[in-house]
Backbone as a chain_set.jsonl record, in Angstrom:
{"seq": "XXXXXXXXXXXXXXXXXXXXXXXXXXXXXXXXXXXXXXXXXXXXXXXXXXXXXXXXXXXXXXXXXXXXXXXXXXXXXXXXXXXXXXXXXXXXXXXXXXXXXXXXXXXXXXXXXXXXXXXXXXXXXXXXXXXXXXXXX", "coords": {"N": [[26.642, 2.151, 25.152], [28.795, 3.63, 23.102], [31.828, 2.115, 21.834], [35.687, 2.828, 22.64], [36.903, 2.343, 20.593], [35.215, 2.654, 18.508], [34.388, 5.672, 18.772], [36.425, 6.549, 18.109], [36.817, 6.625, 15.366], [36.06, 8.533, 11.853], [32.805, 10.069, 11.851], [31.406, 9.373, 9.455], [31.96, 6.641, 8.843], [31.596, 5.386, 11.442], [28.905, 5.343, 11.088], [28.33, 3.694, 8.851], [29.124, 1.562, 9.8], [27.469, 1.274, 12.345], [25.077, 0.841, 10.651], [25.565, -1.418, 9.663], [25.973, -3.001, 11.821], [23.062, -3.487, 12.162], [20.534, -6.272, 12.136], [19.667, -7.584, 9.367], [17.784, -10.188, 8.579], [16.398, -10.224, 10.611], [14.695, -7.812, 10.525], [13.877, -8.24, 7.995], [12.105, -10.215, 8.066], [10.489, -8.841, 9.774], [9.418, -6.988, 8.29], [7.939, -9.239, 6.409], [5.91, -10.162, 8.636], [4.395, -7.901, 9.161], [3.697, -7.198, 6.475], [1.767, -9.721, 6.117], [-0.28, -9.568, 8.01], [-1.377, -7.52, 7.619], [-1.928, -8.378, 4.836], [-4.069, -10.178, 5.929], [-5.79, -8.442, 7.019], [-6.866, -7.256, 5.423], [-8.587, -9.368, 3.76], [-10.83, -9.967, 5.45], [-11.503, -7.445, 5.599], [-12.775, -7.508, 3.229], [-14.383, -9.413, 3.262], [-15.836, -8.732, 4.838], [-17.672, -6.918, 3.445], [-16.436, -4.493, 3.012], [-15.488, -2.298, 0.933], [-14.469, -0.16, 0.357], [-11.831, 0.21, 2.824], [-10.77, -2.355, 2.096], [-9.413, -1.994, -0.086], [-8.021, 0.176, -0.177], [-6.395, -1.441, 2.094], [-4.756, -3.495, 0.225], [-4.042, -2.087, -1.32], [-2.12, -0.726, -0.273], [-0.052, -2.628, 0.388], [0.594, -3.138, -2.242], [1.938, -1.196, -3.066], [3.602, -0.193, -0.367], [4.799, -2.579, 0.171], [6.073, -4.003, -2.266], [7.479, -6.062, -2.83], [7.171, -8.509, -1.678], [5.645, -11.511, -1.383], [2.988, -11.595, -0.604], [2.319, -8.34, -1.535], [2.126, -9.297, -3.889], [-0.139, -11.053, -3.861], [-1.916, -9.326, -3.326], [-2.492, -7.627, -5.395], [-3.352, -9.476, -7.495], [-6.16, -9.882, -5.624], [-6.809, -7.238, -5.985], [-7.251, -6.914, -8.869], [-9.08, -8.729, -9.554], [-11.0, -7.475, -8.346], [-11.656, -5.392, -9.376], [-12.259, -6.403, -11.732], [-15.04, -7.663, -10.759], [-16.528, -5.255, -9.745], [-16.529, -4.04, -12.381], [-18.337, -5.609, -13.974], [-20.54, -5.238, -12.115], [-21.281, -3.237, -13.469], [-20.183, -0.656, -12.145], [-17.712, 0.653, -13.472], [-16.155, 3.046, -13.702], [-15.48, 2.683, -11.295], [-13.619, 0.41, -11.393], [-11.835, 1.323, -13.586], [-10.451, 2.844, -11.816], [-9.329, 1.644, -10.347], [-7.732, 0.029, -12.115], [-5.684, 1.693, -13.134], [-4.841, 2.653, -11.085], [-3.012, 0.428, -10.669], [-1.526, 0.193, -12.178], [0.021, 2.939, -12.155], [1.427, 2.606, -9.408], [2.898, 4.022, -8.387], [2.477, 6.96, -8.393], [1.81, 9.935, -7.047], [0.086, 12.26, -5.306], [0.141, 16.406, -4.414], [0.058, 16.154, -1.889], [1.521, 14.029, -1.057], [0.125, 11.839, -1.468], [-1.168, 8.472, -2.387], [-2.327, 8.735, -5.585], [-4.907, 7.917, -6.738], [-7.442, 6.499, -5.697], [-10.721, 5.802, -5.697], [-13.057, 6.804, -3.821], [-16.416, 7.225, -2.145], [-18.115, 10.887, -1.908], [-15.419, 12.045, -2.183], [-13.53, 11.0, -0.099], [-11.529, 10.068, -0.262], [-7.677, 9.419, -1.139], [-7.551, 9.887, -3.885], [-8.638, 12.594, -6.707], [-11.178, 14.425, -5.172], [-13.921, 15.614, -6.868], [-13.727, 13.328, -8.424], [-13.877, 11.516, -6.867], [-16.399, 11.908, -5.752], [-18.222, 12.026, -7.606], [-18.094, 9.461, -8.911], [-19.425, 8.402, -6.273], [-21.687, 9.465, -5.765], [-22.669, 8.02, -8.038], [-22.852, 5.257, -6.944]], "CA": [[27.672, 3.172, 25.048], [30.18, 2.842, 21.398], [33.408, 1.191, 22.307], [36.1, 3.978, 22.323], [37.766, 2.003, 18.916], [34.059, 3.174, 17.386], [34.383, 6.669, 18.874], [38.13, 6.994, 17.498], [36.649, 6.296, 13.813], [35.417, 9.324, 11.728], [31.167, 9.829, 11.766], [30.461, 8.686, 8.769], [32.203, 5.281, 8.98], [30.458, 4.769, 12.471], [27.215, 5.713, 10.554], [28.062, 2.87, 8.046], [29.381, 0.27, 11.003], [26.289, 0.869, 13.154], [24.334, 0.465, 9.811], [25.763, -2.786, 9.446], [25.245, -4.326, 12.958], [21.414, -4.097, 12.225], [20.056, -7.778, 11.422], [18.462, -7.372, 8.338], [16.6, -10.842, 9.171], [14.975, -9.305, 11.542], [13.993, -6.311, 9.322], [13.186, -8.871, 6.596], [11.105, -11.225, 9.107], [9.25, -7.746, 10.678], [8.528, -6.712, 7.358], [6.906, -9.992, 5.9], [4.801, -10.448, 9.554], [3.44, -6.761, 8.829], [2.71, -7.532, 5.338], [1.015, -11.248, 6.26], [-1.116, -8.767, 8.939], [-1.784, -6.36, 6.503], [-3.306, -9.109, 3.954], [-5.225, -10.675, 6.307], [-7.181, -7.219, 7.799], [-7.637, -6.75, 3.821], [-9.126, -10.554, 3.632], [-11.476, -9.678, 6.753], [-12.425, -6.484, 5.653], [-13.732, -8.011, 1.898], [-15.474, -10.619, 3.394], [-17.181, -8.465, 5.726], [-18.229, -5.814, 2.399], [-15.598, -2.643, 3.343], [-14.448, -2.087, 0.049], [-13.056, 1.068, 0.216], [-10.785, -0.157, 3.607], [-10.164, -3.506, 1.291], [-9.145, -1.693, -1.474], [-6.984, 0.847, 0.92], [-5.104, -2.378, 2.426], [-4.582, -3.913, -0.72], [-2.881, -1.124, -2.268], [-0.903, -0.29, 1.148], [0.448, -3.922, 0.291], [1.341, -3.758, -3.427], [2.883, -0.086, -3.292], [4.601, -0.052, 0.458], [5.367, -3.36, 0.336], [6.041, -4.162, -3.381], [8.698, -7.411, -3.352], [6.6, -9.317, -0.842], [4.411, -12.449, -1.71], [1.333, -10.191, -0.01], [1.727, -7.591, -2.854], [1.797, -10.275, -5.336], [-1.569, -11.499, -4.145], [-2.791, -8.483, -3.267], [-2.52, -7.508, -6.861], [-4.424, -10.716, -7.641], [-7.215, -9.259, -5.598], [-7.37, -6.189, -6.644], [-7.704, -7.301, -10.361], [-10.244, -9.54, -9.312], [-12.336, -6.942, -7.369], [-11.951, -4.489, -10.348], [-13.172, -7.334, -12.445], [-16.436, -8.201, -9.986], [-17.04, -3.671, -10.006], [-16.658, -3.813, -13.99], [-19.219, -6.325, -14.098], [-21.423, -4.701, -11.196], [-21.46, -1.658, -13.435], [-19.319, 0.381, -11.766], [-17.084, 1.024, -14.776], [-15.464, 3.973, -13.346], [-14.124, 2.525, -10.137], [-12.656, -0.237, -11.488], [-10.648, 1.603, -14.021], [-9.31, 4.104, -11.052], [-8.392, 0.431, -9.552], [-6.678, -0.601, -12.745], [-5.111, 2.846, -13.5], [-3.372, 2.928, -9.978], [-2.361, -0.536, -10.511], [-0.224, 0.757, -13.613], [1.025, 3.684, -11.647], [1.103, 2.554, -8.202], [4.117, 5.237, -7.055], [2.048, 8.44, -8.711], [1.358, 10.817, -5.528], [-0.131, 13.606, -4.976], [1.037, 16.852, -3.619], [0.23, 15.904, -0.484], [2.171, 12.98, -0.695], [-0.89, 10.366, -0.356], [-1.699, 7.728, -3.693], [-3.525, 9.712, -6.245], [-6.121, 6.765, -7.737], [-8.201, 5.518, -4.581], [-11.789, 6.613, -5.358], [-14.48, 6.518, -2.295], [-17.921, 8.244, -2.136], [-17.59, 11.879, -1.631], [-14.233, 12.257, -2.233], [-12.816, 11.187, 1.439], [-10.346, 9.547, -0.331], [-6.795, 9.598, -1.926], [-7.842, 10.674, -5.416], [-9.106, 13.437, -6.472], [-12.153, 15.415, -4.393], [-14.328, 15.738, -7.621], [-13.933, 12.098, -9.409], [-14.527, 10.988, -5.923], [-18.591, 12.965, -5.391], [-19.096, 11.326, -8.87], [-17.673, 7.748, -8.298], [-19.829, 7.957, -4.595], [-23.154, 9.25, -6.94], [-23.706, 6.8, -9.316], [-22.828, 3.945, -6.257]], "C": [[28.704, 2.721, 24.012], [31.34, 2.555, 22.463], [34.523, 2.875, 21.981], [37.074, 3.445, 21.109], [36.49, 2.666, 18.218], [34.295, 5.276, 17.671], [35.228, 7.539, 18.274], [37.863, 7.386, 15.769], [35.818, 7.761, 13.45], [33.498, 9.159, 11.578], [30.923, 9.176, 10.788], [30.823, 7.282, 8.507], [31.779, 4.653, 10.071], [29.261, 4.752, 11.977], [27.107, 3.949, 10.32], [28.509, 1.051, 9.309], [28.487, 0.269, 11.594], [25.237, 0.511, 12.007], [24.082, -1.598, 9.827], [26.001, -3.941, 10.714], [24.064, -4.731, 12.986], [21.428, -5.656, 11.649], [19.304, -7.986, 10.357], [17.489, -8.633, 8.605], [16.069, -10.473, 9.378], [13.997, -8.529, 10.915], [13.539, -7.015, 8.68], [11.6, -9.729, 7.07], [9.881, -10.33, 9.739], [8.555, -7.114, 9.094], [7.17, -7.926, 6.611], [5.82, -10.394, 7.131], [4.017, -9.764, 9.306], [2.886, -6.984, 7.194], [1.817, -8.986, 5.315], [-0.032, -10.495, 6.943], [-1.774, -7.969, 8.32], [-3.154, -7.48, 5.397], [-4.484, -9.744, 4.547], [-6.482, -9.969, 7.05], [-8.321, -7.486, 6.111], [-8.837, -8.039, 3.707], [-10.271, -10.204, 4.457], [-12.198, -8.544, 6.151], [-13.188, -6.618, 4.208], [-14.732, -8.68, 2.192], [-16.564, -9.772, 4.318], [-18.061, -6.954, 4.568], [-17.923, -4.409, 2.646], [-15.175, -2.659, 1.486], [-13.528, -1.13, -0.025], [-11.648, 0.863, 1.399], [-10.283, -1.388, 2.694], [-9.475, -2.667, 0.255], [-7.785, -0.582, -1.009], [-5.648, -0.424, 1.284], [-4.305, -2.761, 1.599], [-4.023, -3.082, -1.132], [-1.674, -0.685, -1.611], [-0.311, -1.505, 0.491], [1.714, -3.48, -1.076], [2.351, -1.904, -3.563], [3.973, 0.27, -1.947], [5.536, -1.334, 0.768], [5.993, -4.554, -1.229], [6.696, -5.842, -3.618], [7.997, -8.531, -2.094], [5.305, -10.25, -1.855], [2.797, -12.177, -1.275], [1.239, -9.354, -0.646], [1.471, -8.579, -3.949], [0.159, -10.611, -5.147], [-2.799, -10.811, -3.64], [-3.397, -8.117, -4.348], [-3.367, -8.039, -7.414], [-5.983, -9.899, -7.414], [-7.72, -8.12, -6.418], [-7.956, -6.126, -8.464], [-9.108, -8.008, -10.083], [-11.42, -8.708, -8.836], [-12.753, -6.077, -8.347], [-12.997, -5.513, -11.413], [-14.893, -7.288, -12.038], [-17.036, -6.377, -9.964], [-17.356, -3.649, -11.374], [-18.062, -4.431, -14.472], [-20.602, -6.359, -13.402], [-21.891, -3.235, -12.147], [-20.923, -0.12, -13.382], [-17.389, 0.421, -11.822], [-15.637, 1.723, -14.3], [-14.66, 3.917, -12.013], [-13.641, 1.249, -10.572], [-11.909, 0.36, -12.361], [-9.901, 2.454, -13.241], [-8.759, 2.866, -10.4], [-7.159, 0.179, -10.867], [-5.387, 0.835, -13.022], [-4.376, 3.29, -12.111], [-2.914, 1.39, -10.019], [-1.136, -0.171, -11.107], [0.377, 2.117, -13.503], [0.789, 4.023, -10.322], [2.205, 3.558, -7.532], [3.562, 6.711, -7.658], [1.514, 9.289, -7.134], [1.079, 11.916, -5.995], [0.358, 14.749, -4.405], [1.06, 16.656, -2.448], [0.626, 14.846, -0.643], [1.537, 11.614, -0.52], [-0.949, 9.941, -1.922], [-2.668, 8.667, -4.677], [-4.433, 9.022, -6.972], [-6.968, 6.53, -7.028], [-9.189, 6.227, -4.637], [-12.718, 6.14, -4.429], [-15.319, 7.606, -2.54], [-17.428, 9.531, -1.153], [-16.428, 12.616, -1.172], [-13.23, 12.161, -0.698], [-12.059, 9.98, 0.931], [-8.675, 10.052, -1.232], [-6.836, 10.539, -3.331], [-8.519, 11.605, -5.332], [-10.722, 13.844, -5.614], [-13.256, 14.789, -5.344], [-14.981, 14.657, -7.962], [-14.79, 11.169, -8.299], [-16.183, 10.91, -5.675], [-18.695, 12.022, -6.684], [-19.209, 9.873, -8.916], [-19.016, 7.774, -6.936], [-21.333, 8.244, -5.253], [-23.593, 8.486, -7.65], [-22.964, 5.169, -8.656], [-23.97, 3.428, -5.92]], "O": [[29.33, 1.662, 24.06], [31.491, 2.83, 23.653], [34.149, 3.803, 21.263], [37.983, 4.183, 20.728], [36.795, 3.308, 17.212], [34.329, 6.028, 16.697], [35.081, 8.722, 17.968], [38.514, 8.19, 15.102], [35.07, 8.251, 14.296], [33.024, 8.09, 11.193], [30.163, 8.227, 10.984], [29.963, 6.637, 7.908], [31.527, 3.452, 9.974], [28.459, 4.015, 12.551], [26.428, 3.132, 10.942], [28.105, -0.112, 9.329], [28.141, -0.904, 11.73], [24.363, -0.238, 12.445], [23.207, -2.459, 9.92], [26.145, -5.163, 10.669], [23.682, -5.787, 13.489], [22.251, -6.087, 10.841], [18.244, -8.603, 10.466], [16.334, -8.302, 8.872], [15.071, -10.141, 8.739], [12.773, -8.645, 10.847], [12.378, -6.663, 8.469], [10.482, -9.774, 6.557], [8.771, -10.727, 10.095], [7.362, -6.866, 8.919], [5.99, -7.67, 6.372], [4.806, -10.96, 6.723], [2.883, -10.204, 9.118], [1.696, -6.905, 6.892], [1.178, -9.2, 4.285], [-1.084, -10.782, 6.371], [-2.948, -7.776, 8.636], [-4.375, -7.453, 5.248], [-5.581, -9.885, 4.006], [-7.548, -10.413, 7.476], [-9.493, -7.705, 5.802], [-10.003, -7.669, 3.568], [-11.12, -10.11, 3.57], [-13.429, -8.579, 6.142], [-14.161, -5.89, 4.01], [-15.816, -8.659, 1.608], [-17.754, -10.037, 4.484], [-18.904, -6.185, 5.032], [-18.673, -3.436, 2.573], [-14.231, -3.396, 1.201], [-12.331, -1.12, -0.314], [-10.54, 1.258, 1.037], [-9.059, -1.323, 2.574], [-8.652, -3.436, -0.241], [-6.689, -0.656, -1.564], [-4.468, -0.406, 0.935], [-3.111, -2.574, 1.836], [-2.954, -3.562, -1.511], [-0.587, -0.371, -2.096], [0.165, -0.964, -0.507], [2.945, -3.463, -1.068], [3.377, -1.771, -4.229], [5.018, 0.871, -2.194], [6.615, -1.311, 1.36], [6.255, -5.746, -1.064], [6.327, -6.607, -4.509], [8.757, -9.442, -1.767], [4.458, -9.853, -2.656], [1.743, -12.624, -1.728], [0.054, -9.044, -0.767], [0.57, -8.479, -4.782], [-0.661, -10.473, -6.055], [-3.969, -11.167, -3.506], [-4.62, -8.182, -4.465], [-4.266, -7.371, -7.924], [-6.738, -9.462, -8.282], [-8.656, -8.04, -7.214], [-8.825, -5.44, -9.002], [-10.148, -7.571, -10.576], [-12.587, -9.096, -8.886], [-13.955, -5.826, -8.439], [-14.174, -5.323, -11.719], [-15.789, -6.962, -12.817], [-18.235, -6.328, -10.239], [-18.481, -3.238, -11.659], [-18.801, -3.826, -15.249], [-21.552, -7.069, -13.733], [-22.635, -2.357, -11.709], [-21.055, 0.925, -14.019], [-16.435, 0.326, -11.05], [-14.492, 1.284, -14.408], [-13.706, 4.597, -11.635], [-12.922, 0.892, -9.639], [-10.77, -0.012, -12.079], [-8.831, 2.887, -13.668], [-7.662, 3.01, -9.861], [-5.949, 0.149, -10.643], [-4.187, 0.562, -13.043], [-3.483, 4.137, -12.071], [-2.232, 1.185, -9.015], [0.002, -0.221, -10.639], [1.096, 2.565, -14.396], [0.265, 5.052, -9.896], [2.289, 3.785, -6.325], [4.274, 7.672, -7.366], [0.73, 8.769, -6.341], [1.645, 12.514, -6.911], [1.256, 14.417, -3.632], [2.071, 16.953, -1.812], [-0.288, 14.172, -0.17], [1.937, 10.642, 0.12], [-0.812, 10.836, -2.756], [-3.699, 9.205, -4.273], [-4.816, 9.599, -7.99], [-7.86, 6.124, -7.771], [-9.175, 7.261, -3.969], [-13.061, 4.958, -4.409], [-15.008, 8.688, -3.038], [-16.735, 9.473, -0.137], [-16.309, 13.434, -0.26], [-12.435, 13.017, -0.312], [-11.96, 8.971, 1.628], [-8.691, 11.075, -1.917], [-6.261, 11.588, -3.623], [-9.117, 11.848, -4.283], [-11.402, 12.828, -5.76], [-13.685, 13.68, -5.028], [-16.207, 14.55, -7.971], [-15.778, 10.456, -8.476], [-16.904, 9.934, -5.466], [-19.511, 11.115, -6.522], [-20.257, 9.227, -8.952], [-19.52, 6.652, -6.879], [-22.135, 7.311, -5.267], [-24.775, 8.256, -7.905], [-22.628, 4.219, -9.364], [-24.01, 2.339, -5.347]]}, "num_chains": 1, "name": "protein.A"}
């Protein structure tokens, strides 16, 4: 229940006083656990041959979590995996990897990443690029 000195104060200076009892620690400490959790599904789901969920985590990382040492070496991966696709052949999904690396905040109208191609378009990017990307896998 606010103190009646907080109740006395106009709203938007209680806004900014209850703002500033949060612990950012905390916040800082819950964010880097969820991004340490995050890299290590991604780690788990490479090794076991998901790419499209690896390639999903990995980008959740370097675009929701951008200033964390888990996008940094998500990043890593993902260069690396585009690399090991380029060299498999498949040309065309590593440049939709490198081409959302270099505009990892582009969205769609629905609001979701617009680069992430998966076989028959059940992903992020477009519908279309998707059926063609998932054809010549």
């Amino acid at each position: 229940m606010p103190s009646q000195e907080l109740k006395e104060k106009p709203k938007t200076e209680r806004s900014h006083e209850a703002v500033a009892l949060i612990d950012h620690s905390e916040v800082t400490e819950d964010v880097s656990r969820l991004a340490a959790a995050i890299l290590a599904t991604a780690k788990s789901l490479r090794r076991s041959g998901k790419i499209y969920q690896t390639l999903d985590m990995y980008f959740k990382l370097v675009e929701d979590f951008p200033s964390t040492k888990e996008a940094s070496l998500a990043k890593e991966q993902l260069f690396s995996m585009a690399g090991e696709l380029e060299a498999r052949g498949k040309t065309y999904m590593a440049m939709g990897i490198y081409h959302r690396l270099e505009n990892p905040n582009r969205m769609m109208a629905s609001g979701r990443p617009g680069y992430l191609l998966s076989p028959m378009g059940r992903s992020s990017g477009t519908p279309l690029l998707g059926k063609i990307v998932g054809s010549i896998l």
